[in-house]
Structures are given as structure tokens and as C-alpha cells.
N, C-alpha and C positions, 0 to 999 in steps of 0.2 A: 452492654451494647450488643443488638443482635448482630449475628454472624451476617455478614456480605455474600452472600449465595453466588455471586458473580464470583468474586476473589475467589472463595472457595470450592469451584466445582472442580470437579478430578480430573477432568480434562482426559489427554491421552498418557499415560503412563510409559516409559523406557521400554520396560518389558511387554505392553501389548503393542507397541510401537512393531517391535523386534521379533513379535509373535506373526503380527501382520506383514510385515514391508522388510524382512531381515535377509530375504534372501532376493536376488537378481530377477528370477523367475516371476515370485512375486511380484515386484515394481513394476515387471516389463504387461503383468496381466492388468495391473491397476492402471497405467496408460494406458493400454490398450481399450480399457473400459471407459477410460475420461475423455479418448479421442473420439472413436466410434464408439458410443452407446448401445448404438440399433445395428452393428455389422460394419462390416469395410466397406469405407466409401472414396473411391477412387478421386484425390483431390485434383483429379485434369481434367477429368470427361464428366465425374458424379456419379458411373455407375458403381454397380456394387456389387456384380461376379467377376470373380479373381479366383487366382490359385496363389500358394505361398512355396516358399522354399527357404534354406538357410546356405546362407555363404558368408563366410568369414566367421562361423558362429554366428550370424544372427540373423536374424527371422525378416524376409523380405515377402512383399504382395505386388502382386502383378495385374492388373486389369486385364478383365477378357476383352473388352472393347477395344482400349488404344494401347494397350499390352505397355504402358507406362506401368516403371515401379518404381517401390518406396520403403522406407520403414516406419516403426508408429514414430522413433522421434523426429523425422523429416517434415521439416515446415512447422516445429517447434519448439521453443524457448533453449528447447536441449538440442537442437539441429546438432552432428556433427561433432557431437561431444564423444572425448576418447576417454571418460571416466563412466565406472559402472554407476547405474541407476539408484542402487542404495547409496552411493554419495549424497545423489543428488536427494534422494527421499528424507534421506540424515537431515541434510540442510535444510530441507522445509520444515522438517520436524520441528527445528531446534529452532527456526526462528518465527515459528506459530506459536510454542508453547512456552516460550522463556515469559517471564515474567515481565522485564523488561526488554531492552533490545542487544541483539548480539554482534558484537563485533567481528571481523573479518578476522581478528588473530585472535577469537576464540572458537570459529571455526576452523579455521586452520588447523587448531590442537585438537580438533575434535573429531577432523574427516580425514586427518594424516596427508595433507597435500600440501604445497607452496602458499606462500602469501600472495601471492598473486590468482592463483588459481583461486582460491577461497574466495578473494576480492572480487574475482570477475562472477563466478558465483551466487555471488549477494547481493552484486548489481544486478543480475540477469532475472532473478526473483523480484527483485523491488522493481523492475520493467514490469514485470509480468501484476503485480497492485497496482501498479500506478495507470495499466491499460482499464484492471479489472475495475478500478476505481475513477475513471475517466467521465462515466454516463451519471455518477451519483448526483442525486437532485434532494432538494428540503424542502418540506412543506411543513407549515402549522406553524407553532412559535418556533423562530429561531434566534439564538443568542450570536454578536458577531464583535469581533474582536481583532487590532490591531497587533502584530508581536514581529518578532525577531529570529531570528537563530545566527550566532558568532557574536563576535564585533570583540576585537582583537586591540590590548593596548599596547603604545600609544595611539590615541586616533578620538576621530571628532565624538562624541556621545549624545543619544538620542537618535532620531527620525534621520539626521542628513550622515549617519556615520557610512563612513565606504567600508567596513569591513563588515555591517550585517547584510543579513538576507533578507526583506522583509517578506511576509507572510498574513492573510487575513486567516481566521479562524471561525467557523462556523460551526456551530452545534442543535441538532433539532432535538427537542425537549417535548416531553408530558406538559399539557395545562399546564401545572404544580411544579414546573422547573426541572424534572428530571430527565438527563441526558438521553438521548435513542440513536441518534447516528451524528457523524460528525464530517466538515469535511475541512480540509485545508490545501491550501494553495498559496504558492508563492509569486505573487507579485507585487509591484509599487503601488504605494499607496495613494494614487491620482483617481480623478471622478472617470475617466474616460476608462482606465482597468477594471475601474469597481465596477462599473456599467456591464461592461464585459463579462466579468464574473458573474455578475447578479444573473442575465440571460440565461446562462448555461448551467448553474447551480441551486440557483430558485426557482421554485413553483410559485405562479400569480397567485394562490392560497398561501404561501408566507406571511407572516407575520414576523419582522424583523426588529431587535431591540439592539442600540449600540450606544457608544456612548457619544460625544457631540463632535468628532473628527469628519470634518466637512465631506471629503472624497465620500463616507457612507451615505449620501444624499444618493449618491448613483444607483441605491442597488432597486429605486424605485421604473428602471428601466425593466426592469423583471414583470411588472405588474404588482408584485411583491406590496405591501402596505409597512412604511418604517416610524421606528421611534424610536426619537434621540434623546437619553438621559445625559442632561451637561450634569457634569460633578463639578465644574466651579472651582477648580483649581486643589482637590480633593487628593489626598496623598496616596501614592500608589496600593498602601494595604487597605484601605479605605474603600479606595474604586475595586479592588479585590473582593472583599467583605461586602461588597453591594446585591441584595439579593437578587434584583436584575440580572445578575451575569453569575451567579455562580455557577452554574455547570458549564460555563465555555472557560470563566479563569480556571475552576478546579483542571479541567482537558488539557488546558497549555500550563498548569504549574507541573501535571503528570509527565506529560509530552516533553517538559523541557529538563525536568527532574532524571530522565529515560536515557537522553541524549546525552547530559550532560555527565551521567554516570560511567555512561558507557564508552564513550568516544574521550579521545582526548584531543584529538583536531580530525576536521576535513574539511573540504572546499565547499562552505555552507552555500555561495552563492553558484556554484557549477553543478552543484548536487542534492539540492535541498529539495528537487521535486520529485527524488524518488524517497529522502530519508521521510518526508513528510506524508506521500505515500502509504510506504511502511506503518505508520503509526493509524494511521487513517484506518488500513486495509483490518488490521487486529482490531482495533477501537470497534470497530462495526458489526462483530464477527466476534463478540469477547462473551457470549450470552451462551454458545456452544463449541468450547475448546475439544468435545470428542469430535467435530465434524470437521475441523477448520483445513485442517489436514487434507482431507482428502477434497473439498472446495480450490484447495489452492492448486493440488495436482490435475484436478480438473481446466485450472485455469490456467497452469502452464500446458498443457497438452493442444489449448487452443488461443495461445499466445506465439505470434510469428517470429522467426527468427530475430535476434538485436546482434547485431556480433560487435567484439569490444571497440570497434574504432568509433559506433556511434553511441556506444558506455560512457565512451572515454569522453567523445562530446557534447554528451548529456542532454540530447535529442532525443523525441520521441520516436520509435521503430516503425511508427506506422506509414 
């Protein structure tokens, strides 16, 4: 069997991780570069002569105009944070390049802080995907698909159980069925949601394949053009093994193989739009593991404050 070139790229390694982003200085220039690009730009007024200074130990800028200061991580993901920078570098690291997905009490052991802290941490990251992955759209063939996350016994099974999340899955694909981006999102599975989704996730150049679950009628609110494969009452490895859909079931057997390894519970239906997120934001982004890193620091440096009370109730920041 040939080698998976995907699976097997080098990615970023520990030690150039540590060569790059090991020391405080470091992280604070690699912000600095992800906020302003092109120089300091004054987030009040816009302009961009300032003078800098340091107090408390760290490095503030001051507008010559409206003589407003700031620092780089002010009005971002890390607003206010009393933990050094290579924490926070640690933890993106670790959760770009894991294989699978990393738990909050494997950070934990990893960054040397509380479980709480770690938690709020990996929340405030999986904000910062689930912003960066907000505008994602499919065009060409796309494969779509009905699924789950939880469902807790005893309790009802199937479609009406109270203890899952449901979740539709989309995957765009080569001609020849081969996966390229994917997106997921969690909600019910009614024509008037699906409608909903299809607008904001489809491109009228879609081409959509599902199988005969009524509510996927809606996603022709997109412009989108759909096809429905009934399997006829076809057993679930069946409809699996359909070559119609294999790159969206192989994504959700990954996807739920990832979670399921990792996790041993959480509140699938209050948090399921960032874990789902998370798997989205890597999935898309899995072609260049030496870059992802610094993609993401780029995207928390212009991701706005979440602070834990709206974490906690799993609302969007914006």
C-alpha cells in the first residue's frame, strides 16, 4: 500500500517548535507579527505613529494621534491573560499537531496549570476555529450527511433521543470522490434549518449528494442542484460502504473515532459547536502541518475577546 503523504508529513517537530516559540520574547514578536503585519495600527483612531514604552514588564504602544494605549494582546483571544505566551504557543501547538484531539487534562499535564485553566484555554482556542471557520462555503460535488455526537443510556435511540447532538456533515470532494474541505455544524435536522445552512455554506455551483432524509430537500434553497440516493432500508455498513458517500462517512467515522478516544464525556449538546469546530478547523488545514501553527496564532491575534462567562454559555463572541 503506498504511503499517505497526508498522514505522513513531518509536520512541526517539539524541538523546532522550542527552537522557534521557546522563549516569551519570541511568541510576543510572532504576535506582534500576526496582529500588525504592515506596523502598529492604532485599534481607536487607525493611525499608525505611536511610541512604545514598558511597564509592568511589558511592552505598551501609545498613539500620537489620540494618545490611546494598548498592548499586542489587547482586543485578543488572550486579552488579559496572566499566563506567559509560550503557554499559550504550547497549547496551540499541541492541539494542531496531535494526531487526534487533545483533552483538557492532557493539557493540563502538559502546560503545568489547573484544570480549569487548561479548560478555559481550549475553549478560547476552539472560539478562535469556530470564528476562523464561520465564512467556510462548498462548491462542486459535495457529499452530506446526517450524525450525532453523545446519546447517553438509558434513553430513547435514534433521531428523537434527548441525550444527542445532532449534527449535518458536509464534505467537498475531487470529481473521483476525494475529500478537500469539510464543514460541520450542529443543528436539527428540519427543512427550515437545512434551508438555513444550505444559504450560508453552499455555493449555487454545488452539487449535493445525500441520502433520502427528507429535511436534505432544503439545501436546494442554496441554488445548490441535490441528489437523493434512497438505500431502501439498507443496513447501516451498507449505507457506509456506498460509494456515493465515502469520503463524508470515512470524515465522521475519523471525527467520531477522535472524540470518542479522547473524551470520556462533555456536554455534547452546549459544546458541540466548538468540538465540531475543532475537527473542521485541522481537517481543512491537514495538507500543511509545518504552517498550521502559525495560521492559527495568526487567527487568535485577530479573534476578539470571549471571556469564560460567554464559554461557559456557549455563545458566539461576536
Amino acid at each position: 500500500m503506498a504511503m499517505n503523504r497526508v498522514q505522513f508529513q513531518k509536520g512541526l517537530s517539539m524541538s523546532e517548535f522550542l527552537k522557534q516559540y521557546g522563549r516569551v520574547e519570541q511568541c510576543h514578536v510572532a504576535l506582534l507579527a500576526s496582529r500588525w503585519p504592515e506596523g502598529f495600527v492604532c485599534p481607536h483612531c487607525g493611525e499608525t505613529h505611536h511610541s512604545t514604552f514598558i511597564h509592568d514588564g511589558r511592552q505598551h504602544w501609545q498613539c500620537q494621534a489620540c494618545r490611546y494605549q494598548t498592548m499586542v494582546t489587547a482586543g485578543t483571544i488572550v486579552q488579559a491573560t496572566k499566563l506567559p505566551l509560550t503557554l499559550w504557543f504550547l497549547a496551540m501547538h499541541l492541539l494542531t499537531q496531535a494526531k487526534n484531539k487533545v483533552a483538557a487534562l492532557e493539557l493540563m499535564r502538559h502546560l503545568g496549570v489547573s484544570y480549569k485553566t487548561a479548560w478555559l484555554m481550549k475553549l478560547k482556542l476552539l472560539q478562535v476555529m469556530t470564528e476562523r471557520e464561520s465564512s467556510r462555503v462548498l462548491e462542486g460535488r459535495v457529499e452530506i450527511d446526517d450524525s450525532y455526537l453523545g446519546g447517553e443510556r438509558p434513553g430513547k435511540r435514534g433521531r428523537g433521543s434527548e441525550n444527542k447532538a445532532s449534527f449535518v456533515a458536509a464534505v467537498q470532494t475531487t470529481e473521483d470522490g476525494k475529500p478537500v474541505v469539510a464543514c460541520f455544524v450542529h443543528i436539527p435536522f428540519t427543512r427550515k434549518a437545512i434551508e438555513a445552512w444550505a444559504q450560508k455554506v453552499l455555493a449555487p455551483s454545488a452539487q449535493v449528494l445525500s441520502d433520502g432524509l427528507g429535511c436534505f430537500r432544503g439545501v436546494a434553497a442554496s441554488g445548490a442542484t441535490h441528489s437523493a440516493i434512497i438505500m431502501n432500508g439498507g443496513t447501516g455498513r451498507e449505507v457506509a460502504q456506498h460509494p456515493a458517500f465515502r469520503a463524508v462517512n470515512t470524515v465522521l467515522s475519523n471525527l467520531k473515532t477522535a472524540i470518542s478516544g479522547t473524551y470520556h464525556a462533555f456536554d455534547f449538546r452546549q459544546y458541540a459547536d466548538r468540538y465540531l469546530a475543532e475537527v473542521q478547523y485541522r481537517f481543512n488545514r491537514r495538507f500543511d502541518l509545518g504552517t498550521i501553527l502559525k495560521r492559527l496564532v495568526r487567527a487568535a491575534a485577530n479573534t476578539t475577546p470571549c471571556p469564560e462567562a460567554a464559554i461557559r454559555a456557549a455563545e458566539a463572541c461576536n
